[in-house]
C-alpha positions, -999 to +999 in steps of 0.1 A: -556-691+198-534-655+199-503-657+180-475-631+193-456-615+163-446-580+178-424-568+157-430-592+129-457-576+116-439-551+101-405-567+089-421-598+076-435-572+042-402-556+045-383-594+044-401-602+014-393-569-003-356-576+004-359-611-014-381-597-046-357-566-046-328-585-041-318-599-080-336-569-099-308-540-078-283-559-077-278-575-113-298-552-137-328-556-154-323-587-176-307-612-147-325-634-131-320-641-093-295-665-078-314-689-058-350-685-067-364-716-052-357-696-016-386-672-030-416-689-024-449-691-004-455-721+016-484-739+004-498-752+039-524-739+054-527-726+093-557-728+107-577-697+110-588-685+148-623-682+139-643-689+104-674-668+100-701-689+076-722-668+050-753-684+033-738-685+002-710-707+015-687-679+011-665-673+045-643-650+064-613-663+074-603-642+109-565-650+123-555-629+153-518-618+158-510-603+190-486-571+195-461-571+223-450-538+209-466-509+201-468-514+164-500-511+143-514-523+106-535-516+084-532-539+053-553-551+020-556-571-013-588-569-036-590-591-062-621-573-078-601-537-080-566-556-085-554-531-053-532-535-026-522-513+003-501-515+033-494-488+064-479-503+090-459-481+121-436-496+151-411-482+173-378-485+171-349-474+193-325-455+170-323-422+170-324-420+129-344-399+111-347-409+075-371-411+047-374-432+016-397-438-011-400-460-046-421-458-074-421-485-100-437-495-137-437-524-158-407-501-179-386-496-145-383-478-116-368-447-101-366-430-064-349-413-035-342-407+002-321-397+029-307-403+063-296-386+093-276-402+122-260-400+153-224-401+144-201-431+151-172-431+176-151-448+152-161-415+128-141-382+132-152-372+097-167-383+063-176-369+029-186-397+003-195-394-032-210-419-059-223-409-091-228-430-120-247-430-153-259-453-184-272-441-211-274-443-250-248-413-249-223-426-223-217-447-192-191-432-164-189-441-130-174-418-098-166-428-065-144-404-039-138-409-002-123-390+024-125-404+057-109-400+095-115-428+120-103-434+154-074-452+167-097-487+171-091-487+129-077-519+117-052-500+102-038-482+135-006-508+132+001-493+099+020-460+091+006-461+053-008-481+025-012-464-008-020-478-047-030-466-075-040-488-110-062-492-138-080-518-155-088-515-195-109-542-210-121-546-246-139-568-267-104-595-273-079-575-253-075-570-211-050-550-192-041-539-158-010-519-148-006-505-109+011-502-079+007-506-039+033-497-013+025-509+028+045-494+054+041-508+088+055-494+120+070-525+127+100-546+103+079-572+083+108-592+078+137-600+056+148-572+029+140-591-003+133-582-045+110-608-065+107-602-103+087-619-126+083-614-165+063-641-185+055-634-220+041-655-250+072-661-282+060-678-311+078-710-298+055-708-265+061-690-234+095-669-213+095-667-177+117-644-161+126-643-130+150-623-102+152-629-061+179-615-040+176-616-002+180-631+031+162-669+030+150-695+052+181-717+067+153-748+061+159-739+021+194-734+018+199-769+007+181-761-024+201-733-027+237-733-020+250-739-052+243-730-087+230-769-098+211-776-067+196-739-076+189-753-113+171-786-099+150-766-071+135-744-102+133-774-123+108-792-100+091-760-096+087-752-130+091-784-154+066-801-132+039-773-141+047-779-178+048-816-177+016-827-160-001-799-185+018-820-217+042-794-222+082-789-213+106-766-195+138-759-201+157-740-172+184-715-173+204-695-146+216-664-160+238-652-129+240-669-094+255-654-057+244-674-028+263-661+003+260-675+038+283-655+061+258-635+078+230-645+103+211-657+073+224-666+040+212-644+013+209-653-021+210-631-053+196-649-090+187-643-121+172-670-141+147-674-172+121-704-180+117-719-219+081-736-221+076-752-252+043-773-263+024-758-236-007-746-251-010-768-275-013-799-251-039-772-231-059-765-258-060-807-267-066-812-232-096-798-233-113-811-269-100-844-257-123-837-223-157-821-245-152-854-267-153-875-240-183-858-223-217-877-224-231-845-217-219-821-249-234-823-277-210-808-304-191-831-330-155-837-332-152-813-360-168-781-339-148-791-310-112-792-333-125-758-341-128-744-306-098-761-299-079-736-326-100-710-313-085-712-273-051-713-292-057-679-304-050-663-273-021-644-264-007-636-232+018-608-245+033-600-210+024-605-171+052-590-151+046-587-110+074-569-085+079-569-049+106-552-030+108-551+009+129-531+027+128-516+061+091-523+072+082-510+036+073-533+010+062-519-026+043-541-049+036-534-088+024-558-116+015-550-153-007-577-171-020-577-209-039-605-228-052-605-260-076-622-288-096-638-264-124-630-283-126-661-298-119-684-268-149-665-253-171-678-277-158-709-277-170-715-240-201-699-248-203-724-275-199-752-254-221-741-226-249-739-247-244-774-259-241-789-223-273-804-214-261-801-171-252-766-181-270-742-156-272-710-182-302-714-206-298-709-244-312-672-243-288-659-223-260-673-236-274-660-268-276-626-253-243-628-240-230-637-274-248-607-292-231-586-265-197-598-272-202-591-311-214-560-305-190-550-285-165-558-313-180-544-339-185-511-321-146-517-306-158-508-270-130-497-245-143-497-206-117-486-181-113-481-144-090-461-124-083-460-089-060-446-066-062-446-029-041-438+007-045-447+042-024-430+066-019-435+104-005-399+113-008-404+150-017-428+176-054-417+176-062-414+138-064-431+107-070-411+076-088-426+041-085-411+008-102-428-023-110-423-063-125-447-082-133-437-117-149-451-146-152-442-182-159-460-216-154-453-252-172-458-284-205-463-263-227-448-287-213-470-311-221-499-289-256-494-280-264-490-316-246-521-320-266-537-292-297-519-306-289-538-348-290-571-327-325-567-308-308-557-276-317-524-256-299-518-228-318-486-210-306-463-185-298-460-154-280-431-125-269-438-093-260-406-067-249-410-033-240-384-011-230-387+024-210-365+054-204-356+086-219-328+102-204-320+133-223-346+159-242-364+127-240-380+098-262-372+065-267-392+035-290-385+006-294-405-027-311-415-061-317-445-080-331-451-113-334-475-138-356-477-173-359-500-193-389-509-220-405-537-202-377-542-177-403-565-156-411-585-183-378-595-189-371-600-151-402-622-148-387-642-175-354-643-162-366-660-136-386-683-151-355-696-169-340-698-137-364-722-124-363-742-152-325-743-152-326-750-112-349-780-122-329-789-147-294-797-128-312-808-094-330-834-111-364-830-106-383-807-090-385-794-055-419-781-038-403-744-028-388-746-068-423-755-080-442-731-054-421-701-062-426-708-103-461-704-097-461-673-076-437-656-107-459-670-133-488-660-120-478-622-115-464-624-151-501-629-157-514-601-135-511-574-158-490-549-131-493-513-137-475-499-111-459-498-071-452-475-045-435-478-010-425-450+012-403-454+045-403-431+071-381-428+108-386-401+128-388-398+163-386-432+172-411-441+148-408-463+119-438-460+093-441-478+063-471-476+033-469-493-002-495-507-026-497-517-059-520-520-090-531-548-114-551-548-138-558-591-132-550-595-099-572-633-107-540-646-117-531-651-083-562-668-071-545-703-072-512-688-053-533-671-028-558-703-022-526-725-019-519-703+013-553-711+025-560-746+017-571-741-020-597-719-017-606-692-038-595-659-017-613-623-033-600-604-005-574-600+026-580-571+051-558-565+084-561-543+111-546-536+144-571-531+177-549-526+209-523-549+211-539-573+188-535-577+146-564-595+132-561-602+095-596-613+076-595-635+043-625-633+026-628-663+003-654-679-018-676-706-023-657-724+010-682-750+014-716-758+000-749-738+009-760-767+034-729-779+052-725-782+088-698-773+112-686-806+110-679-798+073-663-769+080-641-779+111-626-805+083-613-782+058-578-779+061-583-739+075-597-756+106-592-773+134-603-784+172-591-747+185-611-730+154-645-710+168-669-717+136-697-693+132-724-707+106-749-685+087-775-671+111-755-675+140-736-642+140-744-608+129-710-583+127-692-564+099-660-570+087-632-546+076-628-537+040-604-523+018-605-488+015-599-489-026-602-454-029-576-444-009-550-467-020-559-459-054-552-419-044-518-435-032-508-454-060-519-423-088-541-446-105-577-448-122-604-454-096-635-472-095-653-439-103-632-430-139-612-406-122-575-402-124-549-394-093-519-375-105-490-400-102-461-403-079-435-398-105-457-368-120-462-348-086-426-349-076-427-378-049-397-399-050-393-436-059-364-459-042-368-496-052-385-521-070-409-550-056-439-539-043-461-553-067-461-592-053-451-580-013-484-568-006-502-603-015-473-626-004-465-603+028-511-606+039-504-642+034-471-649+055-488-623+084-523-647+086-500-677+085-475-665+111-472-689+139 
């Protein structure tokens, strides 16, 4: 019984990397991941090609993977020495060279690597830069693009698009003020102005608005005069108010509706009284918490959050288009304040849902943050401008600056700091360019934070629980892949390391990991091989063939039979069973040593390797720690 993998031996480690990476890169160190019950280990077990009997009753567990490829592996996970390794190599047909590598602790992780390429067609030339940084000083953020792609660009039916904005937010205030202008080669249609101005009176709410231009024959009816004008923006705009318990009062200001030419064209100035408005939304609402079998706040808390939505102010949205000659310009300026209070008034309420899917300590986190912010008055602001131009009818040229800044951070992360909350640091660089026939990237990541993994592991957790929580009941994968988190939470993990490498056609990959109580896993890893007690996993490539043996313990009593054996779930009528005395052969082992040279960590012997991080080697990631054990498993298991 050969199983063909080929190519899966490699990326099935580098799959489950991607899933454990996944919700630590993208959301930070103290988020949990999106759909955790996708994160699991299946807990049925395949039955092994051959089962080699010791007196004992311990076993060896031998499952053979062929290799339609040329790829090799060398693999292993010691329970004793709380090691695992991995060095795995396959071909690949890109002509890439790059090189990556990732070193992580239970306080973070940090790394680098770079790239080179063959060009893209669609590339005439590139220069990209990304830098940001978090710290206790300061947290800024850089992004600048300057690109030339071929005529096959999307944008090759364009002559230009260009805007330019920002974006300020504090703790009760947001604002946005920018522009965008699209010029195509061809008319987009009608020459036509839209203006909108809404802004909050103590009364309620003023829309006004101005259109002038050519419009449909199919709406002139609701147009051609000033009172069928009136009752077109009534039903527009009284209906919004009324079925949200307020009114609207509608007045035109000036009116010319002409419809001499090939279209008629209309040219109106009008402005929009809403009275009563926010009130009914904010009673709205209470009236729907009150009502709600699943809140749990008295009518007197939710009167008060009820006052507290009523406290924000929308002091002016205005938004502007004018199209004119295949060129149409766009601008809009927003700015809400005092939301403060509305802000934790949901949090309020979503912590005294019981279907709510965010758990109490992070809404309590996310409350702390908001104070904090307050208190420290924290201003974050972005900045962008950008241009694409379509010179000629073979290129397309990008230009792009993204910029981010804040103020009063140091205020806030001693803030943060009064309230129990550190927020560590993290950098981000990213460089890439064109080099005549190639392109060449090269980057860093870090992030530290004091027991960052700790926090993660717990994120998660809470995650599970909450995913329980609003399905119902529990699922197996949402049970299996709680296990598999607790149990590394209980593994005491000191530290991981994975390098990449592509050269020549060749893809290599090593990583391992240390614990100091790798036993934690025993009951994830005997799930995987019908509840046994698993000490170690060893793989290794011979040929074209990957044989992976599970040493496990105490498998069946000192006098059992093969018929005993054959009806354990890790066998069946295909499986060759060798009892004690009946075979005489050595099996693979770890090579502890080595991987403990790899990972910089203490060996069996007292001796100490000099560390990744202290001997210059890069780090790019996080993950390691649980792919070596779950990625042995999935390979034996691989159908």
């Amino acid at each position: 019984m050969v199983r063909n993998i080929s190519k899966y031996t490699v990326l099935a480690l580098v799959q489950v990397l991607v899933l454990l990476i996944a919700p630590v890169a993208a959301t930070g160190p103290t988020t949990g991941p999106q759909s955790p019950q996708q994160r699991t280990l299946s807990n049925s077990a395949d039955p092994a090609d051959s089962i080699y009997v010791m007196e004992n009753g311990d076993a060896v567990l031998a499952y053979n993977n062929s290799n339609s490829g040329n790829g090799t592996m060398e693999f292993g996970a010691n329970v004793t020495s709380g090691l695992v390794h991995i060095l795995a190599t396959d071909e690949t047909e890109s002509d890439m060279d790059a090189a990556a590598s990732l070193v992580m602790t239970p306080d973070g992780y940090s790394g680098n690597g770079s790239l080179t390429a063959n060009r893209p067609d669609s590339i005439s030339d590139l220069t990209l830069d990304v830098n940001s940084k978090q710290n206790e000083q300061t947290s800024t953020g850089d992004l600048s693009l300057d690109a030339t792609f071929d005529s096959g660009s999307s944008l090759s039916m364009l002559n230009s698009v260009n805007t330019e904005g920002h974006v300020t937010v504090t703790a009760d205030s947001f604002s946005t003020k920018g522009s965008g202008t699209v010029s195509s080669a061809m008319a987009a249609g009608a020459d036509k102005k839209l203006k909108y101005d809404l802004r909050e009176t103590e009364n309620g709410f003023v829309l006004k608005g101005t259109q002038s231009g050519a419009i449909s024959p199919y709406m002139s009816s609701s147009w051609d005069s000033r009172e069928n004008a009136k009752e077109h923006l009534k039903s527009q705009y009284a209906s919004v108010a009324t079925q949200n318990g307020g009114s609207a009062t509608v007045t035109i200001d000036s009116y010319e509706y002409d419809e001499s030419g090939v279209k008629p064209t209309l040219d109106i100035q009008y402005h929009v009284e809403f009275t009563g408005l926010k009130d009914a939304i904010a009673q709205s609402i209470a009236q729907s918490l009150k009502s709600s079998q699943q809140v749990s706040l008295s009518d007197e808390e939710i009167d008060s959050l009820s006052e507290d939505i009523k406290k924000m102010r929308i002091d002016h949205v205005t938004f502007g288009l004018n199209q004119h000659d295949g060129t149409m310009k766009l601008s809009w300026d927003v700015e809400v304040d005092n939301y403060d209070s509305a802000a934790l008034a949901a949090l309020e309420v979503a912590g005294n849902t019981n279907a709510s899917s965010m758990n109490g300590q992070n809404i309590d986190r996310m409350k702390k943050t908001l104070e904090a912010q307050q208190a420290a008055n924290l201003e974050q602001t972005v900045e962008w401008s950008a241009e694409a131009t379509h010179p000629s009818s073979e290129t397309t040229t990008v230009t792009a600056e993204v910029h981010y800044d804040s103020k009063n951070w140091k205020a806030y992360v001693q803030e943060l700091k009064d309230r129990d909350i550190e927020l560590g640091r993290s950098s981000v660089t990213l460089h890439a360019e064109s080099n005549g026939d190639e392109v060449t990237a090269r980057g860093s990541v870090e992030m530290k934070q004091k027991e960052m993994l700790s926090k993660v592991t717990d994120s998660m957790l809470s995650s599970f629980g909450s995913s329980k929580a609003t399905s119902g009941g529990s699922s197996k994968a949402t049970s299996g892949g709680s296990e598999l988190v607790k149990a590394f939470r209980s593994s005491d993990f000191q530290s991981a390391r994975m390098d990449v490498d592509v050269e020549s056609g060749t893809v290599t990959l090593e990583g391992g990991a240390k614990f100091d109580n790798m036993t934690a896993f025993a009951d994830v890893l005997g799930d995987s091989y019908g509840d046994t007690e698993v000490a170690s996993i060893v793989g290794r490539t011979n040929n074209d063939t990957t044989t992976t043996y599970v040493r496990v313990t105490g498998l069946v009593g000192e006098n059992a039979t093969k018929e005993d054996v054959r009806a354990l779930a890790v066998a069946n009528a295909d499986t060759e069973i060798h009892m004690a005395g009946e075979w005489d052969r050595e099996f693979p082992s770890m090579d502890t040593e080595d991987a403990a040279t790899y990972l910089g960590v203490q060996q069996a012997n007292g001796k100490e390797t000099k560390s990744a991080s202290e001997s210059g080697q890069p780090g790019f990631g996080v993950g390691i720690a649980v792919v070596a054990l779950a990625g042995a498993a999935l390979l034996a298991r691989r159908d």
